[in-house]
C-alpha positions as CSV (number, residue, x, y, z in Angstrom):
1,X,120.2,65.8,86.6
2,X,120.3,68.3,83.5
3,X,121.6,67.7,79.9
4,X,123.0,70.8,78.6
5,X,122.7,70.6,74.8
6,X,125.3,72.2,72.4
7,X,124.5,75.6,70.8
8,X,125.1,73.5,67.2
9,X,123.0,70.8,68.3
10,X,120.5,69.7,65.6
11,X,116.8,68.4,66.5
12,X,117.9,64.4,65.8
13,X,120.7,65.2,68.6
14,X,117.5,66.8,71.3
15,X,115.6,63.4,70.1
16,X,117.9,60.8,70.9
17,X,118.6,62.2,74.4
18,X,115.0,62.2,74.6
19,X,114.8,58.8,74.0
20,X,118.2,57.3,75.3
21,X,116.3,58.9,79.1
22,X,112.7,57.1,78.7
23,X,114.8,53.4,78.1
24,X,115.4,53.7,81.5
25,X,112.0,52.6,83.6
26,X,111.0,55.2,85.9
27,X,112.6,58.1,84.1
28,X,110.8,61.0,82.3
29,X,112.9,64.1,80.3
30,X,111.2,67.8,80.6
31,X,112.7,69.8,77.5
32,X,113.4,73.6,78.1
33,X,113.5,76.1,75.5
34,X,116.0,78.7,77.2
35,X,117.3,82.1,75.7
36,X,120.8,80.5,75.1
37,X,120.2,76.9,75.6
38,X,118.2,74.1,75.3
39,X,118.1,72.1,78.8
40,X,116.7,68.5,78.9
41,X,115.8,67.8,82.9
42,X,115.6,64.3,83.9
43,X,112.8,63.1,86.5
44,X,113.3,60.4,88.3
45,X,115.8,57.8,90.5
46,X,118.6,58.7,88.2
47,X,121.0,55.4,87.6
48,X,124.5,55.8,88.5
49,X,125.8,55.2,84.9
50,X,123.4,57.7,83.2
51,X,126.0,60.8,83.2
52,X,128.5,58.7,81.2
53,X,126.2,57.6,78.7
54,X,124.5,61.1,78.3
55,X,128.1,62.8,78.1
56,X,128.6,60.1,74.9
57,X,125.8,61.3,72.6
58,X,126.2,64.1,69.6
59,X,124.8,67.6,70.7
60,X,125.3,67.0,74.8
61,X,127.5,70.1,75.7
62,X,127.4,68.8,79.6
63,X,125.8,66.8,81.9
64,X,124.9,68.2,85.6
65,X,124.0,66.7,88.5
66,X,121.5,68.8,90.4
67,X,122.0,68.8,93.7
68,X,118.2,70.8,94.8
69,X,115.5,67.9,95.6
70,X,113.2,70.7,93.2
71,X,114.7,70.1,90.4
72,X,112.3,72.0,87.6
73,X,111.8,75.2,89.6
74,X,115.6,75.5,90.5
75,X,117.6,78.1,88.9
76,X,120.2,75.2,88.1
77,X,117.8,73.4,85.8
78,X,116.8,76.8,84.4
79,X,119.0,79.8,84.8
80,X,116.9,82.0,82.7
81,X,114.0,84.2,84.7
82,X,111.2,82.7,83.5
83,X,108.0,85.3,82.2
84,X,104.2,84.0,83.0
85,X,102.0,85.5,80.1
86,X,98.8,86.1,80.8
87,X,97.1,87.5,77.7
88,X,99.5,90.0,76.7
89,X,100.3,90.7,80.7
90,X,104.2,89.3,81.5
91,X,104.6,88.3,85.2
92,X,108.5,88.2,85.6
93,X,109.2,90.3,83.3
94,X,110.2,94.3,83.6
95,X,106.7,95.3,85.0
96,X,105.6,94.7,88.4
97,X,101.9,93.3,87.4
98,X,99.6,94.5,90.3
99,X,97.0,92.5,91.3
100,X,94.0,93.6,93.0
101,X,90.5,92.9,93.7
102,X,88.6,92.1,97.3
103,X,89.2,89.0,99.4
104,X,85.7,87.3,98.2
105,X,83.2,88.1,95.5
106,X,79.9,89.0,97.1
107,X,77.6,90.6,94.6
108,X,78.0,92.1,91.1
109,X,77.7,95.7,91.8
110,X,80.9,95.2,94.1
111,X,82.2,93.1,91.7
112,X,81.9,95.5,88.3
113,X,82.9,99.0,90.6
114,X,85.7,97.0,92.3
115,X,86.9,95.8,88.3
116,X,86.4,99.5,87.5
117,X,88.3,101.2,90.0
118,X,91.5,99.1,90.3
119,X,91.8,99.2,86.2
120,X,91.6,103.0,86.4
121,X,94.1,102.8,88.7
122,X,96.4,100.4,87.0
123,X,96.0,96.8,88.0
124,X,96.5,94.2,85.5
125,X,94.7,91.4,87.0
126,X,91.7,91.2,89.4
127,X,91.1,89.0,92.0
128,X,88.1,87.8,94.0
129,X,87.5,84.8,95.7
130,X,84.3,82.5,95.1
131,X,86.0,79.4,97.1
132,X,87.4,80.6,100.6
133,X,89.0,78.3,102.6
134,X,88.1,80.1,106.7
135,X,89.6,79.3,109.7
136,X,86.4,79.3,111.4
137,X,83.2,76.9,109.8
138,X,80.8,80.1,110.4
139,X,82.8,82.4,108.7
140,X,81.6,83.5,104.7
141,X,83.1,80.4,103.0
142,X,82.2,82.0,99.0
143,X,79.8,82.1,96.9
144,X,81.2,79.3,94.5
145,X,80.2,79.1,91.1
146,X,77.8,82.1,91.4
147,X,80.8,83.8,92.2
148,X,82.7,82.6,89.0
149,X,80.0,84.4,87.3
150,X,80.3,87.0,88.8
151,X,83.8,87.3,88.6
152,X,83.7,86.2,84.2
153,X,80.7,89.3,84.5
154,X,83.6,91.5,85.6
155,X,86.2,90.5,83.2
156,X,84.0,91.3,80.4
157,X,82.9,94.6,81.8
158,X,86.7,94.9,81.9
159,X,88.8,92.8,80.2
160,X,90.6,92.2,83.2
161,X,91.9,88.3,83.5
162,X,90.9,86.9,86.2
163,X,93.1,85.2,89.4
164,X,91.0,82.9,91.9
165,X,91.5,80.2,94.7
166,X,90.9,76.4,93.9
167,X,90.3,74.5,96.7
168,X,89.6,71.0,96.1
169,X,90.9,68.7,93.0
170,X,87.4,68.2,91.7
171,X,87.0,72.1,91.1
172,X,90.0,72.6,89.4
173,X,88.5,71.7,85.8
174,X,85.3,74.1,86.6
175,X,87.5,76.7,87.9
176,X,89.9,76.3,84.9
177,X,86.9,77.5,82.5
178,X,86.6,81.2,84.7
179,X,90.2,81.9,85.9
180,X,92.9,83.0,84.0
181,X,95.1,82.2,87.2
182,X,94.7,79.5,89.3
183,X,95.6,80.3,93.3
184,X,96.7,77.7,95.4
185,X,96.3,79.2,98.7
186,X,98.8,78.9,101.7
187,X,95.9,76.4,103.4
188,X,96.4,73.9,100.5
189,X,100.1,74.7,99.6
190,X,101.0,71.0,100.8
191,X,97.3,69.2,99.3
192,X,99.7,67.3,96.9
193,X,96.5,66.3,94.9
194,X,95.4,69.7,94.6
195,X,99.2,70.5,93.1
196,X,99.1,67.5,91.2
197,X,95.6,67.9,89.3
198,X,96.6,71.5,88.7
199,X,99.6,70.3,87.0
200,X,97.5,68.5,84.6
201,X,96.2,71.5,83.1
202,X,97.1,74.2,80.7
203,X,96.5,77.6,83.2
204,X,98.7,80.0,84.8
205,X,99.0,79.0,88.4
206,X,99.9,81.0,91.9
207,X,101.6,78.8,94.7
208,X,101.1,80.9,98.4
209,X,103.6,80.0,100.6
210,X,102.2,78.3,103.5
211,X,102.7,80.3,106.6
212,X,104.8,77.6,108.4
213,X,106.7,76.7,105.0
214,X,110.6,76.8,105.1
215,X,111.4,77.9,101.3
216,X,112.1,74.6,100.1
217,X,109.1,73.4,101.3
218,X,107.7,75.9,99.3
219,X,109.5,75.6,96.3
220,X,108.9,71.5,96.3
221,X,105.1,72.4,96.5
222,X,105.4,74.6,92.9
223,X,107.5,71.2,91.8
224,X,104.7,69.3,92.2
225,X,102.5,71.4,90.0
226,X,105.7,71.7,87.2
227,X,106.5,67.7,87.6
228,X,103.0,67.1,85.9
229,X,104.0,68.9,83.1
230,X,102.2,72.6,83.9
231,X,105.3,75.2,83.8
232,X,103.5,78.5,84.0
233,X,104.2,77.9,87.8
234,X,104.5,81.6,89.9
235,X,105.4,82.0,93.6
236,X,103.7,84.6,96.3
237,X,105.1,85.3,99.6
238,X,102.3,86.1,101.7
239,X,103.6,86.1,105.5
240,X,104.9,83.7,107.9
241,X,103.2,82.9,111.5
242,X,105.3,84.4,114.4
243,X,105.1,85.3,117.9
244,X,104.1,89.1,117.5
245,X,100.4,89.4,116.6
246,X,99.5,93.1,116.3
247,X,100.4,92.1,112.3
248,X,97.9,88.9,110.9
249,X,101.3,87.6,109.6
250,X,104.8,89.0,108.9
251,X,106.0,89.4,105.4
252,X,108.9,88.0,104.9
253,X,110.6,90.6,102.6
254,X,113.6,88.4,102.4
255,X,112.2,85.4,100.8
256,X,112.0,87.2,97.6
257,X,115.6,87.5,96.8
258,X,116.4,84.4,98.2
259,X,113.6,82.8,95.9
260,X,115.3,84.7,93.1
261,X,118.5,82.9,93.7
262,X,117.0,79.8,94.3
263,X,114.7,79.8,91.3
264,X,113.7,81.3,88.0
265,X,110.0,81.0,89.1
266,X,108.4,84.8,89.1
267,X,107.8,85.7,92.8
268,X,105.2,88.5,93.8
269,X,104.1,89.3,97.1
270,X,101.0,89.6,98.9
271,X,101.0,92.7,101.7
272,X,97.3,92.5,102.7
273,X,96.6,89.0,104.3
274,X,101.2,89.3,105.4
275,X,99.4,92.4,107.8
276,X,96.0,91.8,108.5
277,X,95.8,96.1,108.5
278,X,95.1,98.4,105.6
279,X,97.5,101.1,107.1
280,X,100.3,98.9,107.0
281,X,99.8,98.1,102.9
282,X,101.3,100.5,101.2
283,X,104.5,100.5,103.4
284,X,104.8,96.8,103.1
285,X,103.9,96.8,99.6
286,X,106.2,99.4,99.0
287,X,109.1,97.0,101.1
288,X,108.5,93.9,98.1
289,X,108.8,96.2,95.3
290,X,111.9,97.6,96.4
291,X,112.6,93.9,97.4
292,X,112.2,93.0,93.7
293,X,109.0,91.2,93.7
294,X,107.7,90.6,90.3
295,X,104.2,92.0,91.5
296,X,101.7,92.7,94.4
297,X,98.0,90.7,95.5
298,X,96.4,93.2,97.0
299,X,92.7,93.4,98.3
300,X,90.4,96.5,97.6
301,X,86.7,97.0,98.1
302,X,84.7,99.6,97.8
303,X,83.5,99.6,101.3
304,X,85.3,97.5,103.4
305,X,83.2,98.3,106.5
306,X,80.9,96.0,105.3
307,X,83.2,93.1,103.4
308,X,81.9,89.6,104.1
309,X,85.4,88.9,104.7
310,X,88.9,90.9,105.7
311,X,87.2,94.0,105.5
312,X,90.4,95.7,107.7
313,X,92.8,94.4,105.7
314,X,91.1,95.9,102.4
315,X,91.8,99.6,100.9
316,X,89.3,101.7,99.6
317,X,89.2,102.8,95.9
318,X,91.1,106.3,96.9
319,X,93.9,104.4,99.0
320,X,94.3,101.7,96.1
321,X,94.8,104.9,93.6
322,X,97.4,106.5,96.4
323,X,99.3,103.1,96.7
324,X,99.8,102.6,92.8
325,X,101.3,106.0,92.4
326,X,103.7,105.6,95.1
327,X,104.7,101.9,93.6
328,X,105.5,103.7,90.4
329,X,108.3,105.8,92.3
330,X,109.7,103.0,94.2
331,X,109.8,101.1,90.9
332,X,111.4,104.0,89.2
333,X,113.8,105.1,91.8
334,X,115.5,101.3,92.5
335,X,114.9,99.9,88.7
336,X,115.4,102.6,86.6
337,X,115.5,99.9,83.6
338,X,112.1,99.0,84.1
339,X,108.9,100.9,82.2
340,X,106.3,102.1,84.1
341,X,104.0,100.2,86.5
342,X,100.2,99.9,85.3
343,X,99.9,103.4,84.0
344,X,96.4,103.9,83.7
């Protein structure tokens, strides 16, 4: 359930609603600020007789019932895009933010030319993970918190913020102190203790879809993290499992203006794990902007004949460099209204 408040409605008016909604046992109102409006969303086992006695009190325009079991990330709760700032970087707003880094931080010299390159080339954020969750035990599983280091020994060679994977609920608090942009990957999409520490903190945070998540699956996973009180709550569409495997996954360009109906949550959408192929990148890439994803993940490393980890899947400085230019033509060509991507 929503409460609409009235565009005349005076602080006292937002506070007894407030209060009139924590009376009830079990019940817990989420105010949000909207361009036009001021929503309050009610949490909860809502009581039958609650919409009459909101309807009642000075300032309530209307009462809603929502009828989405993710009520916060729903576009009926919140019809308004909402913007993710990062620093002074919007996600959701009228720039495609690219971010870019390789799949796992391995030393510093990788790290600082990797930072280098895809800054020069336009990316807002990098991205490097120290925690990888591997389908295989043997695999290179990180180099945890040497890898933070290394990763904070970027950003300030940079000033690039900094998006990484958190794993388990004990690491989200030392993570919190290196990212800028927590990354729940699509292995831990339904951990609902990851989601719910992660709510409990003030960060940016990335929800992968899993790849065998319908989309409200997906969407009840980012409620989690938004029901503990942590709105700066983004979405990433990063391929599905299905039967043909000469792709890793398939990107499923569609779930990005579904999501956008759904939800006022940015979505952005991740082409190199979706194809498991550096050749097929850019095209895909290309596919989500057009799409009208909010932004790209996209791995680069500087040799990635010899990555630790996805090493096919990763483009080269030069290819990164090629791929940015041609996002800047897609983005002007099918949003003319939008400024220019990343330009270096």
């Amino acid at each position: 359930m929503i409460v609409v408040m009235a565009k005349d409605s005076t602080q006292e008016d937002l506070n007894e609603v407030r209060r009139r909604i924590e009376n009830h046992p079990g019940l817990q109102p989420q105010v949000f600020h909207g361009v036009e409006r001021i929503v309050v969303g009610v949490l909860g086992s809502i009581p039958p007789d609650l919409k009459d006695e909101m309807e009642l009190l000075p300032g309530v325009l209307e009462v809603v019932r929502i009828s989405k079991p993710y009520k916060l990330a729903s576009r009926e709760f919140h019809p308004d895009n909402s913007v993710v700032m990062v620093g002074d970087v919007a996600i959701g707003g009228p720039e495609p933010v690219i971010m870019a880094g390789p799949c796992s931080v391995e030393d510093e010299e990788q790290m600082v030319s990797t930072a280098r390159a895809v800054k020069a080339a336009g990316a807002r954020i990098l991205r490097g993970g120290a925690f990888k969750p591997r389908t295989s035990p043997y695999s290179f599983r990180g180099m945890g918190i040497e890898g933070l280091e290394l990763l904070r020994l970027a950003k300030q060679e940079t000033g690039l913020p900094i998006i990484t994977e958190v794993m388990a609920p004990g690491d989200v608090d030392t993570v919190a102190q290196y990212a800028d942009i927590l990354q729940i990957g699509t292995r831990n999409m339904q951990n609902y203790n990851l989601l719910d520490e992660v709510g409990r903190i003030n960060k940016p945070v990335m929800v992968k879809r899993g790849f065998a998540a319908s989309y409200e699956e997906w969407l009840l996973a980012a409620e989690y993290v938004m029901a503990g009180g942590n709105t700066q709550v983004m979405l990433c569409e990063r391929g599905i499992r299905a039967f043909e495997h000469y792709t890793r996954f398939t990107l499923d360009v569609a779930a990005i203006p579904v999501i956008q109906r759904l939800s006022h949550l940015p979505i952005l959408a991740d082409p190199s794990h979706s194809t498991g192929k550096w050749h097929l990148v850019t095209p895909v890439a290309l596919a989500a902007i057009a799409a009208g994803a909010h932004g790209l993940l996209v791995e680069v490393h500087p040799n990635p004949d010899i990555a630790k980890c996805d090493g096919p899947q990763s483009l080269t400085f030069p290819n990164f460099s090629r791929l940015m230019d041609q996002v800047r033509a897609v983005t002007a060509a099918v949003r003319p209204d939008r400024i220019g991507v990343g330009a270096p």
